[in-house]
C-alpha positions as CSV (number, residue, x, y, z in Angstrom):
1,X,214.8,187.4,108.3
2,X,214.0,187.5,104.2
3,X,212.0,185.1,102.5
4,X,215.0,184.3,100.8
5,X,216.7,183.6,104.3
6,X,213.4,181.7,105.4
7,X,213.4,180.0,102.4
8,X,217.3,178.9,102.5
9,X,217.4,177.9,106.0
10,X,213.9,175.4,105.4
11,X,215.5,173.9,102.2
12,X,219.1,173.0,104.6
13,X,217.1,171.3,107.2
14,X,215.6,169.7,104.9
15,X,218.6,168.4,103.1
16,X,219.9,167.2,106.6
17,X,216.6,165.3,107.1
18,X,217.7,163.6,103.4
19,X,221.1,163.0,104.3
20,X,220.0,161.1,107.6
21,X,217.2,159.4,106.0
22,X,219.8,158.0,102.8
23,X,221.9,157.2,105.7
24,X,219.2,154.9,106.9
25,X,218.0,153.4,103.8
26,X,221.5,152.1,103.0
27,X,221.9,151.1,106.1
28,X,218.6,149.2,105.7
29,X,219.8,147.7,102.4
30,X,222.3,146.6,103.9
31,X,221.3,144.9,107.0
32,X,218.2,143.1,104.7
33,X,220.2,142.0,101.9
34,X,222.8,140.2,104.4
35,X,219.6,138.8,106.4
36,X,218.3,137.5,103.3
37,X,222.0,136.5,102.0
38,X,222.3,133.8,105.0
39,X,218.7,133.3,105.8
40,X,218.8,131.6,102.2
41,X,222.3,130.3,101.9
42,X,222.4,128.1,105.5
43,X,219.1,125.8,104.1
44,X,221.3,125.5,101.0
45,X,224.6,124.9,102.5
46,X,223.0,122.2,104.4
47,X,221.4,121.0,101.4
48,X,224.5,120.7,99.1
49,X,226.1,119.1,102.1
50,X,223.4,116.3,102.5
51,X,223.6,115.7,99.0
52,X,227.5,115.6,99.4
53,X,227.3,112.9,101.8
54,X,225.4,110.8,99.8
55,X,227.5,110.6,96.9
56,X,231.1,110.9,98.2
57,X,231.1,110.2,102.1
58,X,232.7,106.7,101.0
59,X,235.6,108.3,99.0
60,X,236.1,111.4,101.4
61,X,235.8,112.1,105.1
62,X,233.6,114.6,105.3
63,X,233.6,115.6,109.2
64,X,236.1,118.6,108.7
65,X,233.2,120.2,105.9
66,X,230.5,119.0,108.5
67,X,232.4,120.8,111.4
68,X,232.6,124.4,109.2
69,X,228.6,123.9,107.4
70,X,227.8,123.5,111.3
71,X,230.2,126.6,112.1
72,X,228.5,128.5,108.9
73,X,225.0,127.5,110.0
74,X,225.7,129.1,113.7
75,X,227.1,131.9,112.6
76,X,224.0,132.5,110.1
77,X,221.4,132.0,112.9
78,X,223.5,134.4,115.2
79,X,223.6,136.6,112.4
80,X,220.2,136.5,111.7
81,X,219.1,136.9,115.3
82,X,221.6,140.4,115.7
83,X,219.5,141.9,113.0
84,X,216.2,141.0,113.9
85,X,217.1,142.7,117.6
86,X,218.7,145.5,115.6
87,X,215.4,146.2,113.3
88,X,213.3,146.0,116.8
89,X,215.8,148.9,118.6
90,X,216.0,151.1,114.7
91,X,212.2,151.1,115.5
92,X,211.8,148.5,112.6
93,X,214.0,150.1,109.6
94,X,216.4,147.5,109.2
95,X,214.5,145.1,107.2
96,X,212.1,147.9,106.3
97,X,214.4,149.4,103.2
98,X,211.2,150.0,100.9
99,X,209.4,151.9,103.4
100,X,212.3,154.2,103.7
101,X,213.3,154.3,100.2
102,X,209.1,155.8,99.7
103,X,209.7,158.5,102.7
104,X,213.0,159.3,100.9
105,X,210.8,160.2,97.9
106,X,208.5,161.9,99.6
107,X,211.7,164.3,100.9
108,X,213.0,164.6,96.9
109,X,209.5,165.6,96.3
110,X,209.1,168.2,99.2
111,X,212.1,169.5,98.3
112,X,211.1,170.3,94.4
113,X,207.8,171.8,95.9
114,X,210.2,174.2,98.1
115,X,211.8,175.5,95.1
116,X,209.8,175.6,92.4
117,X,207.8,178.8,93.2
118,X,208.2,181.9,91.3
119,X,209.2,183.6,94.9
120,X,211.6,181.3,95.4
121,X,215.5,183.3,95.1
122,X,218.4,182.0,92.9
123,X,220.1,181.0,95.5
124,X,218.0,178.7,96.7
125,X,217.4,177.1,93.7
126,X,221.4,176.9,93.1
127,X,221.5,175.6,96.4
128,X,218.7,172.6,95.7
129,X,220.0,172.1,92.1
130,X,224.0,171.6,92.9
131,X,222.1,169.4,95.5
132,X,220.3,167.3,93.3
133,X,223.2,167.4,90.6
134,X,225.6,166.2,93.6
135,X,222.9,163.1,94.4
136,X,222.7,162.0,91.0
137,X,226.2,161.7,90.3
138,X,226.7,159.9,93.6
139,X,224.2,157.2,92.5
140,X,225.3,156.7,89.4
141,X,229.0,155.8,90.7
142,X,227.5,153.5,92.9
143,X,225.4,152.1,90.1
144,X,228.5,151.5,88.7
145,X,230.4,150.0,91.1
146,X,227.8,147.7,91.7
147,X,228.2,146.5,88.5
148,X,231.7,146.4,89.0
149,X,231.6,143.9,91.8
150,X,229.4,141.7,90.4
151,X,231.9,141.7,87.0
152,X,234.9,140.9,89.5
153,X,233.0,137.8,91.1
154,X,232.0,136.4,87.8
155,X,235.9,137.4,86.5
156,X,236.9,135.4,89.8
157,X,234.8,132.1,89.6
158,X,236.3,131.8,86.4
159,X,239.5,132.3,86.9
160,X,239.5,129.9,89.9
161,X,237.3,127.6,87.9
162,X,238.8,127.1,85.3
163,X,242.0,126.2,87.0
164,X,240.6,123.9,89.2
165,X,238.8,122.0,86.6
166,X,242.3,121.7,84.6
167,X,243.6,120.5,87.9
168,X,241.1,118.0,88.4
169,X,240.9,117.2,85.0
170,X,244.5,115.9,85.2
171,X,244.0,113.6,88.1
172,X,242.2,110.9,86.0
173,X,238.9,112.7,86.5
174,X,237.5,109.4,84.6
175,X,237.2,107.4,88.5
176,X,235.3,108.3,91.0
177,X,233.5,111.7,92.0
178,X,236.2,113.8,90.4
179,X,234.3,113.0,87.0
180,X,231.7,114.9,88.5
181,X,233.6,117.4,90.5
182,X,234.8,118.4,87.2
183,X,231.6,118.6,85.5
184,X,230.3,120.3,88.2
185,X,233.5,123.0,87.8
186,X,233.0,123.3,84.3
187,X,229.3,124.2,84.1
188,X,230.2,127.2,86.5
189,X,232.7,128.7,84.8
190,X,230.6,128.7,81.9
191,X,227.8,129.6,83.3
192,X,229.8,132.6,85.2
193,X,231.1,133.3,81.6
194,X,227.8,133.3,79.9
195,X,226.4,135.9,82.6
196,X,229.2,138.0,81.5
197,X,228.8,138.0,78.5
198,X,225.1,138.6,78.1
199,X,224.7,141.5,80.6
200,X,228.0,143.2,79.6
201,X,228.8,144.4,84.0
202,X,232.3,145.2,83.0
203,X,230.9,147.5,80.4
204,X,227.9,149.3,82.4
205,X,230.1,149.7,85.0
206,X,233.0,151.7,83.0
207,X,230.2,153.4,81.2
208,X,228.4,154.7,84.8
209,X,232.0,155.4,85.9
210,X,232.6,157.3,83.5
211,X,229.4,159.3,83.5
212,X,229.4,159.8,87.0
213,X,233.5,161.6,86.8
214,X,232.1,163.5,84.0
215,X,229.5,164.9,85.7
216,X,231.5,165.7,89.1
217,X,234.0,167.4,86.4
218,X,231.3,169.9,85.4
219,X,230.4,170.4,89.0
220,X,233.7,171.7,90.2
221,X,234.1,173.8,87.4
222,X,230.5,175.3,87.7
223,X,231.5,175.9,91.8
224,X,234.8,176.9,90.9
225,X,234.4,179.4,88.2
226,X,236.6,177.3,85.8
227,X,235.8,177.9,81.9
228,X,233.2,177.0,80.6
229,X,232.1,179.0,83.8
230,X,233.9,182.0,84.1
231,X,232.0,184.4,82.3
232,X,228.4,185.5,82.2
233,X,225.5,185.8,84.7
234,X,224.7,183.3,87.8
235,X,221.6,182.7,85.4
236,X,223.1,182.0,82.3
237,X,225.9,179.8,84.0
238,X,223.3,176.9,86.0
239,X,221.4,177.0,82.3
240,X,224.8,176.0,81.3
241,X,225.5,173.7,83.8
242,X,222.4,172.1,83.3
243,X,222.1,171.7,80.1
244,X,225.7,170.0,80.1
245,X,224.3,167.9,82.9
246,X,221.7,166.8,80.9
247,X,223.5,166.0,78.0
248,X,225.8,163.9,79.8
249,X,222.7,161.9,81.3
250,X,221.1,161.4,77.9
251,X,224.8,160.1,76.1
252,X,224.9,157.6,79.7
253,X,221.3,156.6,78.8
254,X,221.9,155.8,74.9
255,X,225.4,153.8,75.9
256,X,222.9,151.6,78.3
257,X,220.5,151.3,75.4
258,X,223.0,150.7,73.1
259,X,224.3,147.5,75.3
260,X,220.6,146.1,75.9
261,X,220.4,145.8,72.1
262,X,221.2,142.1,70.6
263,X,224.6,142.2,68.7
264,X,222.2,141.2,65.5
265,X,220.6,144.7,65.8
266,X,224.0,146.8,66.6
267,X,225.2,145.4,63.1
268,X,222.6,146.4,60.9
């Protein structure tokens, strides 16, 4: 076999050691942000629900919340328990998503070592650039609809909020603990609309949307031969590619830069 074959087939299994390890580290992520989620949200449920007691078990009957914190508080400790047997079988990967996230690097940078030699063939540095151009677009689309699921729950609470505080607000909220039911309503829609407006998530996640389209755009036309890809060598066409790439990254980066910027400074 060639170098070039030797070289070709090392760089594939390595890019299915990559996949399975971003496999796992999601999977990880996962696992330990929903451990963490109900590991910190049962003390709190209980919490609010003490607190609860105190101040409106004499206007309210409070066994039917009682009955679903205590269903919600099971739940959460079975919960917890599945993972923790889960991380013990994964050999201990499931709550472990940094330690995979620094072997995944240590794969990216392998993998750049692989092809950065002079001996290394074209194709083999098409093959680990398309790669990398393929990863970086998938992350920024999940960037962005991370962003995009945060915007939608702060979009929801006020929605909801704000509804429920006009219904409450017509039922005399003046007497009893819907005075404070309301205030309580209130003070989280605004605060829900305050976060909105100060980190702009709707925004960053059209703008990483869009980013990420625009660079799976100029990958299908760079592996389908479609203009601006048609003509010229293999050579001249990735140095095209790439620099498009590129350009597209550095516009995404300004745009973010752009929204981190007070409104004060985007006026001047």
């Amino acid at each position: 076999m060639t170098q070039s074959g030797t070289d070709l087939d090392d760089l594939i299994d390595l890019r299915a050691d990559i996949s399975e390890l971003e496999y796992k580290t999601r999977r990880a992520r996962i696992a330990s942000g929903l451990f963490r989620l109900v590991a910190l949200s049962a003390p709190m449920v209980l919490a609010a629900m003490f607190v609860a007691n105190v101040w409106f078990a004499k206007y309210f009957d409070l066994s039917v919340f009682w009955t679903l914190v205590g269903l919600y508080v099971g739940v959460s400790a079975v919960l917890m328990i599945v993972i923790g047997i889960w991380h013990d079988v994964a050999k201990k990967e499931i709550l472990s998503p940094r330690r995979l996230e620094l072997e995944l690097e240590r794969l990216y940078d392998e993998q750049a070592l692989l092809f950065s030699g002079a001996e290394i063939d074209l194709a083999v540095r098409q093959y680990a650039f398309r790669s990398s151009m393929q990863r970086s677009a998938v992350q920024t689309r999940r960037r962005g609809n991370g962003y995009r699921r945060v915007n939608n729950l702060f979009q929801s609470i006020i929605i909801v909020g704000s509804l429920a505080t006009t219904t409450v607000a017509s039922l005399n909220p003046d007497q009893g603990p819907l005075k404070w039911i309301a205030v309580g309503l209130s003070f989280s829609v605004g605060l829900a609309a305050g976060f909105t407006g100060f980190f702009k998530y709707r925004e960053r996640a059209f703008y990483l949307r869009q980013t990420a389209d625009e660079l799976e755009v100029q990958l299908n036309a760079y592996e389908l031969g479609l203009p601006p890809y048609r003509e010229g060598s293999e050579a001249e066409r990735v140095a095209l590619l790439t620099a498009r790439m590129e350009a597209i990254r550095v516009a995404q980066q300004q745009r973010e830069q752009q929204l981190d910027q007070p409104k004060g400074a985007k006026e001047e």
